[in-house]
C-alpha positions as CSV (number, residue, x, y, z in Angstrom):
1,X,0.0,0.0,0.0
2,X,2.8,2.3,0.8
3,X,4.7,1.9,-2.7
4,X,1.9,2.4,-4.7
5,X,1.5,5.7,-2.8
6,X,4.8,6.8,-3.3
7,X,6.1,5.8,0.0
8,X,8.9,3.0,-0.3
9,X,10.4,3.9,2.6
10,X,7.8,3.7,5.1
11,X,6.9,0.2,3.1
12,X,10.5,-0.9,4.2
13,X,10.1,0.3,7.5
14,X,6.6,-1.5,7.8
15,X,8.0,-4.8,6.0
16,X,10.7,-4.7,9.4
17,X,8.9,-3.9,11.6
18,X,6.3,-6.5,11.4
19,X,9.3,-9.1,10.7
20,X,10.7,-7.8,13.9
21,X,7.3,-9.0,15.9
22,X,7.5,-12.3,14.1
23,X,4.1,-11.7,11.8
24,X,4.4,-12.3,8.1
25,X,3.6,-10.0,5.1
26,X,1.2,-10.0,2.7
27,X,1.0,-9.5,-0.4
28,X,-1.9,-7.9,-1.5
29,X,-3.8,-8.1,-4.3
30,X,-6.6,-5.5,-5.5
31,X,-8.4,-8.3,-7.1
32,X,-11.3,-8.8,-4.1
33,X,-13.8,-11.5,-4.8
34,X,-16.9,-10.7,-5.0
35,X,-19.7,-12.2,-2.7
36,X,-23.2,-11.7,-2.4
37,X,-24.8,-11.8,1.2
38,X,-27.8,-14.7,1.1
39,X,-30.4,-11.8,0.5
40,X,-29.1,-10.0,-1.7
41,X,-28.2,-13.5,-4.0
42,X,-32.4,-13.8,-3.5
43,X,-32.9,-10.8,-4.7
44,X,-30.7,-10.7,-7.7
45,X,-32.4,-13.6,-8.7
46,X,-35.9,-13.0,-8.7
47,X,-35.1,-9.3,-10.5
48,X,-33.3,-11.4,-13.1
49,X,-36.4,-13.5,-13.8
50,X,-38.1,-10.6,-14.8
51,X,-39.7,-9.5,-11.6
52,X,-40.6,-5.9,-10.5
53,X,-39.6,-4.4,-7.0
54,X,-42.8,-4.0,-5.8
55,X,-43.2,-8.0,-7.4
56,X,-39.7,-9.1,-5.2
57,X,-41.1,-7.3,-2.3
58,X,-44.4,-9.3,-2.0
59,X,-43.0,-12.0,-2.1
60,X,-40.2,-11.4,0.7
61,X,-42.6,-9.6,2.9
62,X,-40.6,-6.5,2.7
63,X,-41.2,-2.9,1.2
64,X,-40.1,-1.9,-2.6
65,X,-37.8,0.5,-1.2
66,X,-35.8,-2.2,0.5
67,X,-35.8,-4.3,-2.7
68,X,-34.5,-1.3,-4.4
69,X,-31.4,-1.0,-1.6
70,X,-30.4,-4.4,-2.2
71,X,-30.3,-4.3,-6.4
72,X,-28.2,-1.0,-5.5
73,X,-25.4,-3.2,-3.3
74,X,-25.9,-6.2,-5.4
75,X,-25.4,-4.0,-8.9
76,X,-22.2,-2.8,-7.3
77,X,-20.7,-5.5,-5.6
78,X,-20.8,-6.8,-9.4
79,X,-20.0,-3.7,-11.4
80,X,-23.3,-3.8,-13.3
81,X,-25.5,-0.6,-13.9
82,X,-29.0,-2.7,-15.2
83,X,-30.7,-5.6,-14.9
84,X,-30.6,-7.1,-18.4
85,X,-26.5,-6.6,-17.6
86,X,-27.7,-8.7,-13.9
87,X,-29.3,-11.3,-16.1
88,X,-26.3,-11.8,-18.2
89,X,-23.8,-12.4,-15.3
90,X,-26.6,-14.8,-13.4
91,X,-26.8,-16.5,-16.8
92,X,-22.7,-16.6,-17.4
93,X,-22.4,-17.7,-13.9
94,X,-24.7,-20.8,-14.5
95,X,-23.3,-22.0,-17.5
96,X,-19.5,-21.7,-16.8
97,X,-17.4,-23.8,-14.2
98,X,-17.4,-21.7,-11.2
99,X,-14.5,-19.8,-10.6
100,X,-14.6,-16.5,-9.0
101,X,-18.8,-17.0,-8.9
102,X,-20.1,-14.5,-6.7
103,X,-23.2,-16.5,-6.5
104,X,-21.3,-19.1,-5.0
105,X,-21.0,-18.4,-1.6
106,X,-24.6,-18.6,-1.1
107,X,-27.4,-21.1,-2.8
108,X,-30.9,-20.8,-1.3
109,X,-32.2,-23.8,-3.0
110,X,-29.3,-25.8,-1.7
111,X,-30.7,-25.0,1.9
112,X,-33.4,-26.9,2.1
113,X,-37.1,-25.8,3.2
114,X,-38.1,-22.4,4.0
115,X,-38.4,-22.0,8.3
């Protein structure tokens, strides 16, 4: 993080110090996977089928409004800015061998009936 702000020497000084206490660093990596909480997976997938907000929010007992927060995090955990774009990465997602899949994490029909 220092380096790429122009501050090698405090990255060297960092790197030591933290070698000094015995802890390891990391490399780090801007590529962040991208995960959708259980809801928000629900969500995404029921506006990909074609279903309105106040449609989703019927059926989840919840208000439009709320719908409309969730598409918000969902379209931006994913870098999307529609939903016929959501449809095309549930769709991708389905069809390829999961690898970064950031439905992946969660499956609500893998978990079982409904309490």
């Amino acid at each position: 993080m220092f380096v790429a702000m122009g501050a090698g020497g405090f990255a060297g000084r960092a790197e030591r110090e933290l070698h000094a206490t015995g802890e390891q660093v990391r490399k780090r990596t801007t590529d962040t996977p991208v995960q959708l909480t259980a809801r928000e997976t629900q969500i995404a997938r029921l506006a990909a089928d074609g279903q309105s907000n106040p449609e989703i929010a019927a059926q989840l007992f919840m208000s439009p409004r709320t719908v409309e927060y969730h598409l918000h995090k969902v379209f931006t955990k994913l870098a999307i800015s529609s939903r016929h774009q959501l449809y095309g990465v549930l769709v991708g997602h389905r069809n390829e061998k999961p690898r970064r899949d950031p439905l992946a994490r969660v499956r609500p029909e893998a978990d079982g009936p409904a309490r």
